[in-house]
C-alpha positions in Angstrom: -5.5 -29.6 -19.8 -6.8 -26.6 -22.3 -4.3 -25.4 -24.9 -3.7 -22.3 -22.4 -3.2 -24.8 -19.3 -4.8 -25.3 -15.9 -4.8 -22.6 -13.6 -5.3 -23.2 -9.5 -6.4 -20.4 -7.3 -5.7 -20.9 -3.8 -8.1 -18.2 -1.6 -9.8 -18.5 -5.3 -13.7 -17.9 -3.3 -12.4 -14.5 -2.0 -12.7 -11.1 -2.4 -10.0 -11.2 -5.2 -9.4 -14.7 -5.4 -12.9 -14.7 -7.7 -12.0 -11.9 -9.9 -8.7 -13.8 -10.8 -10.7 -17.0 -11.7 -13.1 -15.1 -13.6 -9.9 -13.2 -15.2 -8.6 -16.5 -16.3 -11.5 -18.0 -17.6 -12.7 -15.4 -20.1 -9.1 -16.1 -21.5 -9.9 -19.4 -21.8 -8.2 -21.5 -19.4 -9.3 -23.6 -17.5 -9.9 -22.9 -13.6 -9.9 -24.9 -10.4 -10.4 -22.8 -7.2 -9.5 -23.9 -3.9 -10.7 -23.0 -0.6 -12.9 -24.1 2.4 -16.3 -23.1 1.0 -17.4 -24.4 -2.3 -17.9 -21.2 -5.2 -21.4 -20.9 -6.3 -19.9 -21.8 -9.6 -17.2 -23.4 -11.3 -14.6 -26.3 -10.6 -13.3 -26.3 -7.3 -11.1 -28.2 -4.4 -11.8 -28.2 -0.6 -8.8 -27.8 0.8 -7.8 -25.6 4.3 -3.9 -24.6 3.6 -3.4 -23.8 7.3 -4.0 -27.5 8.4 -3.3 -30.0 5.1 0.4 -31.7 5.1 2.4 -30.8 2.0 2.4 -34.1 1.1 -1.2 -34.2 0.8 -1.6 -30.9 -1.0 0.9 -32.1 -3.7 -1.4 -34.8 -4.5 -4.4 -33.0 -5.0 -2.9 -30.1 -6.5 -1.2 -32.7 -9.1 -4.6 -34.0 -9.9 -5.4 -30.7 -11.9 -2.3 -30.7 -13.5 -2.3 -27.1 -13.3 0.3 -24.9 -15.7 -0.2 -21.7 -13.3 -0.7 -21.4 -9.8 -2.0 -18.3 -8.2 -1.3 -17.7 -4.3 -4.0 -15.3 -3.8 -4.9 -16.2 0.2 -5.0 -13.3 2.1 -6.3 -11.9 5.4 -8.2 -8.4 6.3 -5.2 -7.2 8.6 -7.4 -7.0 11.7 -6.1 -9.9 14.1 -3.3 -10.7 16.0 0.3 -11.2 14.8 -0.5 -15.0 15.6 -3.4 -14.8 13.0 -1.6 -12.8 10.5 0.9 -16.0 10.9 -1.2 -18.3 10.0 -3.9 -16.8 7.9 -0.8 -15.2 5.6 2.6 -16.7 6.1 1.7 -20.6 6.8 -0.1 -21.3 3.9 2.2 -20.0 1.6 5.3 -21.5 3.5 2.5 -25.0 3.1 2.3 -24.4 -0.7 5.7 -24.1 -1.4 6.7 -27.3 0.1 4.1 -29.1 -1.8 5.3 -27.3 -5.3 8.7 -28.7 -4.2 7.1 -32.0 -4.3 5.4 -31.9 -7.7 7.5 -32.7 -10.7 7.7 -29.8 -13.4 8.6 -25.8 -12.8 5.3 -23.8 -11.6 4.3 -20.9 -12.8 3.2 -19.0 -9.8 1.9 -16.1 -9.0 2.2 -15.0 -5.5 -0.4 -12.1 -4.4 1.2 -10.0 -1.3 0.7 -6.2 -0.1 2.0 -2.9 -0.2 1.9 -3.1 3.8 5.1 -5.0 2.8 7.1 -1.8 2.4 5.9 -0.2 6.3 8.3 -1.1 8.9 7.8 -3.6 11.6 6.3 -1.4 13.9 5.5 2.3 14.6 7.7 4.4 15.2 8.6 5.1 18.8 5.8 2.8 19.8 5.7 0.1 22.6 3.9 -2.8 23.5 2.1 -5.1 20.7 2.8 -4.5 17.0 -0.3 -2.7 16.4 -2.3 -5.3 12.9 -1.4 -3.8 10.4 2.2 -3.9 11.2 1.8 -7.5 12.0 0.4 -7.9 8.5 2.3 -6.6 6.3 5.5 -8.1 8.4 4.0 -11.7 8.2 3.0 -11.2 3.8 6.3 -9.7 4.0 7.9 -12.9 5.0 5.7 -14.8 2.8 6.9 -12.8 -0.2 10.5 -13.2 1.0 9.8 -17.2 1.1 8.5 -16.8 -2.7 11.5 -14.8 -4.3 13.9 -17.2 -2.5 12.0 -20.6 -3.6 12.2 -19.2 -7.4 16.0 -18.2 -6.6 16.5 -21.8 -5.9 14.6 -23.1 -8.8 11.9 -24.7 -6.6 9.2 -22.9 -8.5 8.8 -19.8 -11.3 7.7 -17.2 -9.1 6.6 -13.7 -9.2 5.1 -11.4 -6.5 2.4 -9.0 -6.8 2.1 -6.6 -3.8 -1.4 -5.1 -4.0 -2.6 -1.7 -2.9 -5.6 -1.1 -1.4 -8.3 -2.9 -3.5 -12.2 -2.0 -4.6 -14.7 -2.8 -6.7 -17.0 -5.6 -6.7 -17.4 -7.9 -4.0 -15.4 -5.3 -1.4 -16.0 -7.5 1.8 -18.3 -6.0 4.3 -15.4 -6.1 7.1 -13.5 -3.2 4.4 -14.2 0.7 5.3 -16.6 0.6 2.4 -18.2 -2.2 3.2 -19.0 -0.9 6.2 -20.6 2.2 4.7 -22.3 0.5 2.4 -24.2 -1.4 5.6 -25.6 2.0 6.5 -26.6 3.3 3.4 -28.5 0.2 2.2 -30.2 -0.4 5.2 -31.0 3.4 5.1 -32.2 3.2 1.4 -34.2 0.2 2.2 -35.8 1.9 5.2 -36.3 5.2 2.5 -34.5 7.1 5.4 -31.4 9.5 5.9 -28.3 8.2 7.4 -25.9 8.1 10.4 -22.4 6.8 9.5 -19.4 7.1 12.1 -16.2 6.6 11.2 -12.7 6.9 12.3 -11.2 10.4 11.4 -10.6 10.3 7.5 -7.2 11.9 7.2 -5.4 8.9 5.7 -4.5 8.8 1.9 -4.3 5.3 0.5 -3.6 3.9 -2.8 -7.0 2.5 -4.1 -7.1 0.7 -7.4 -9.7 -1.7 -8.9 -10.3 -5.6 -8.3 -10.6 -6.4 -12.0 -7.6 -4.5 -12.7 -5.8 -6.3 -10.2 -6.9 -9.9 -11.6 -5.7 -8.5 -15.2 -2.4 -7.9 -13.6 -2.4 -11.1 -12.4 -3.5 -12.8 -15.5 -0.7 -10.7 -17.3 2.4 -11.3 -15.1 1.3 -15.5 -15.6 2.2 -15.1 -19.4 5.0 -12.2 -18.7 8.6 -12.7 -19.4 9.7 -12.0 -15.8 10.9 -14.0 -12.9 11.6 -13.5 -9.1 10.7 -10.2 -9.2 8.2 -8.6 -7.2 6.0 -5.4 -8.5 3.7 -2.9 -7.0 0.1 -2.9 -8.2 -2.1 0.1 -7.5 -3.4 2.9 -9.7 -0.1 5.0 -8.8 -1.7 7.7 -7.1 -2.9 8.5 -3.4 -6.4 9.4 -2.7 -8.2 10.5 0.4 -10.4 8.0 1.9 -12.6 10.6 2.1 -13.1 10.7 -0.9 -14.2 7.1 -1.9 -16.4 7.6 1.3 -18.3 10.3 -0.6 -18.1 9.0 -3.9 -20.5 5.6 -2.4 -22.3 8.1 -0.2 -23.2 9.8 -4.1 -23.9 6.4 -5.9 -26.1 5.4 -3.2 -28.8 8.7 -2.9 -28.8 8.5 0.6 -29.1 11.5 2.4 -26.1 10.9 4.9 -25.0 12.3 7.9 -21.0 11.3 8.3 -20.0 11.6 11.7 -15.9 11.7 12.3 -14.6 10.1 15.7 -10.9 10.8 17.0 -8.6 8.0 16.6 -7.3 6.0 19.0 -3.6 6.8 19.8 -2.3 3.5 18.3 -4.5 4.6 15.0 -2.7 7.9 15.0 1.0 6.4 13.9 0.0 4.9 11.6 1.2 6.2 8.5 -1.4 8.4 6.8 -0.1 8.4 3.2 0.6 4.9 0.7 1.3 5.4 -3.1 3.0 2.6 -5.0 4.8 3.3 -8.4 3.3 1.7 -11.3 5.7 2.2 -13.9 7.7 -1.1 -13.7 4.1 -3.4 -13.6 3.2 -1.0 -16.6 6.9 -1.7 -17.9 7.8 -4.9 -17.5 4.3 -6.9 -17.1 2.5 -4.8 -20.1 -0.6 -4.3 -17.6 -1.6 -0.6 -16.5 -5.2 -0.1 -14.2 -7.8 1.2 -16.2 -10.7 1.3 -14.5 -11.5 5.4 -12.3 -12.3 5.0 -8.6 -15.9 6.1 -9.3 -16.6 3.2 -11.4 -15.1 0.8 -8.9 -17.5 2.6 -6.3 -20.9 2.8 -8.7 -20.0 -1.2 -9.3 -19.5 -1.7 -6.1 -22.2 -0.1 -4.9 -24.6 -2.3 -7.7 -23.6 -5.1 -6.5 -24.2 -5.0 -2.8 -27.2 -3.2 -2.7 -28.8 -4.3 -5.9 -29.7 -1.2 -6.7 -28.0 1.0 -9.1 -26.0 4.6 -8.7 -28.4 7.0 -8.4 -29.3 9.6 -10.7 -27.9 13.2 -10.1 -30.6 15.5 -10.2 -29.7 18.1 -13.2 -28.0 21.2 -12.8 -29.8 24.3 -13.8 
């Protein structure tokens, strides 16, 4: 163990699962990830949370003798209420029973969502609950299971619930990722493009990757326990308008076409902020990276090519 302690990063190959391991590392500690596809670098464990006993995950996880544990497994909310089960809410129910098992108090970390805070389902709607109901219910759960295993004593918990998140690494699933598709194929092709795209009315909470892993690396040494904060940049933007900001970085000359939603799209709610001010408060951290440098970076990093240069104004 390093004189900071071990750190384990379950989901620590994801999107933000790789920003926290970076996080921790440049502070020195040392970091085992653990997922089902080996990093390209670092240590790591192969482990699949959805199918290994408790028992077994224990063991392994008591082999790195870790000092912190980071939850960060997650799920793009896009699947079934039975996938948001057990992409979301099983591993984390899996990993508290094998904490329970290890001698010591973890420190952990638990990363959930500010889909926590929606209700269980639209309102005045019937049939399934539409996915991102069925998401935020099922990390809602998962953050429920958290606060009450630290209540208990099981472990030292804390839970993060994270806005909507950018920067580098945005998985090509996200709604930039899926613009970015178009506009480097376009760039490649040295052609204008065509992007369609669901009406972009909603305004979302959008806050920086590496923020978030220095909120998570933050709350680890932080005073605070069973508590659960918000982490976003504290202010609503329109999705329009990190649309444009990529369509900028990018050079493309773009042609954004606007489809109508479908009706189960349309109640959904169009507006997420979280408050910042106990994170900034109580955890010492506050975001401070602007949404066009999470874009640009973004944008450098899946395209390989860097923002474009805005012609001068005369």
């Amino acid at each position: 163990m390093t004189e900071k302690g071990n750190v384990v990063v379950l989901g620590g190959t994801g999107f933000v699962g790789e920003h926290v391991c970076e996080a921790f590392a440049r502070q020195g500690h040392e970091v085992v990830a653990v997922a089902r596809s080996a990093p390209e670098r670092g240590r790591f464990l192969s482990l699949d949370l959805t199918t290994v006993s408790a028992g077994e995950l224990a063991t392994r996880l008591s082999e790195t003798a870790p000092a912190i544990v980071v939850n960060a497994i997650g799920s793009i909310w896009g699947g079934s209420a039975e996938d948001m089960v057990e992409r979301c809410l099983t591993p984390t129910r899996r990993l508290l029973d094998a904490l329970a098992l290890m001698p010591g108090l973890p420190r952990l970390v638990h990363l959930g969502s500010v889909l926590e805070h929606t209700p269980a389902r639209p309102p005045g709607s019937t049939g399934p609950v539409p996915a991102q109901y069925a998401y935020g219910r099922a990390k809602a759960e998962a953050t429920r299971l958290v606060l009450e295993a630290t209540a208990t004593g099981v472990v030292d918990g804390t839970v993060l619930r994270v806005a909507n998140v950018a920067g580098p690494g945005s998985p090509e699933v996200s709604l930039l990722g899926r613009v970015a598709r178009e506009l480097a194929a376009s760039a490649a092709a040295d052609r204008g493009a065509v992007v369609k795209l669901s009406l972009l009315k909603a305004y979302r909470d959008y806050v920086d990757v590496r923020d978030v892993a220095e909120a998570v690396v933050a709350t680890a040494a932080a005073p605070v326990s069973g508590e659960a904060f918000d982490i976003g940049r504290g202010h609503a933007v329109p999705v329009r308008l990190l649309v444009n900001l990529l369509i900028e970085a990018s050079g493309v000359r773009t042609r954004l076409i606007e489809q109508a939603d479908r009706p189960a799209a349309r109640a959904w709610h169009d507006w997420i902020e979280v408050d910042t001010g106990p994170a900034q408060r109580r955890l010492g951290w506050r975001p401070r990276r602007s949404l066009r440098e999470s874009v640009d970076d973004f944008w450098e990093h899946t395209s390989g090519r860097p923002r474009a240069a805005l012609a001068p104004v005369h």
